[in-house]
Steps between C-alpha positions, in 0.01 A plus 500: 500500500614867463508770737198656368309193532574394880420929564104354297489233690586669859303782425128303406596258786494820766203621331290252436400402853399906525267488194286232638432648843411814326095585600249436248414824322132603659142310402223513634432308786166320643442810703458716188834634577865475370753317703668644776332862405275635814217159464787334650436122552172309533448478888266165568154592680466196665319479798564891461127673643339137472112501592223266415334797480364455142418854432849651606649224353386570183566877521834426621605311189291686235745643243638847389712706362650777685778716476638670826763806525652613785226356786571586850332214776254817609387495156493094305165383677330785341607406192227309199459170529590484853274796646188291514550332839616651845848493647569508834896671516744532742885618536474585125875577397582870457743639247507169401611378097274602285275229300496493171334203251372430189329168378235417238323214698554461891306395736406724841636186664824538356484860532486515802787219563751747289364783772574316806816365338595892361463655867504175733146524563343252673103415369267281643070535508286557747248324635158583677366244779351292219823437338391767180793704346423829616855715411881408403744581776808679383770533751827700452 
């Protein structure tokens, strides 16, 4: 081999291992987003605000599309589609980051998960003395 050659053959060997843990140029994603952009990654809603509840239930995973810039904790729950049921909030975060998402089809359910996941929030529902979802807790 000549010099020129072994410099090839050093050079694609040091670069090659580069070029395949390069990231994957953006597309869309199941969230309506693009990978790694603000959507971030699909968070699973299991067991996440789980009622037998029919009625909430069905509210809670009726579909959307929204598209959210700059929302502050005082302000997300009185935001369409989740202003139609009461909230019961505590130790909101203050000057906290600011929330900001876009999808084409998303549930409230899931919404909601990216919320508490975005500020830490914790969400539960509750429950009159008949065991009826009356409001969702969110807890700072």
């Amino acid at each position: 081999m000549t010099f020129s050659k072994n410099w090839l053959l050093i050079f694609a060997a040091g670069v090659v291992p580069f070029l395949t843990s390069c990231p994957e140029t953006s597309k869309p994603d199941a969230t309506g987003g693009a990978s790694g952009a603000a959507t971030g990654d699909p968070l699973s809603t299991i067991g996440f605000l789980s009622t037998d509840y029919a009625p909430l239930s069905k509210w809670l995973d009726e579909r959307f599309e929204v598209d959210y810039k700059h929302m502050t904790p005082q302000l997300i729950f009185d935001q369409v589609p989740l202003n139609d049921i009461y909230y019961e909030t505590s130790n909101l975060p203050t000057n906290a980051a600011p929330f900001s998402f876009a999808s084409k089809d998303i549930s409230r359910r899931e919404l909601l998960k990216r919320i508490s996941h975005h500020w830490n929030l914790k969400m539960s529902l509750s429950t009159d003395a008949s065991g009826k979802p009356t409001a969702v807790r969110v807890e700072g």
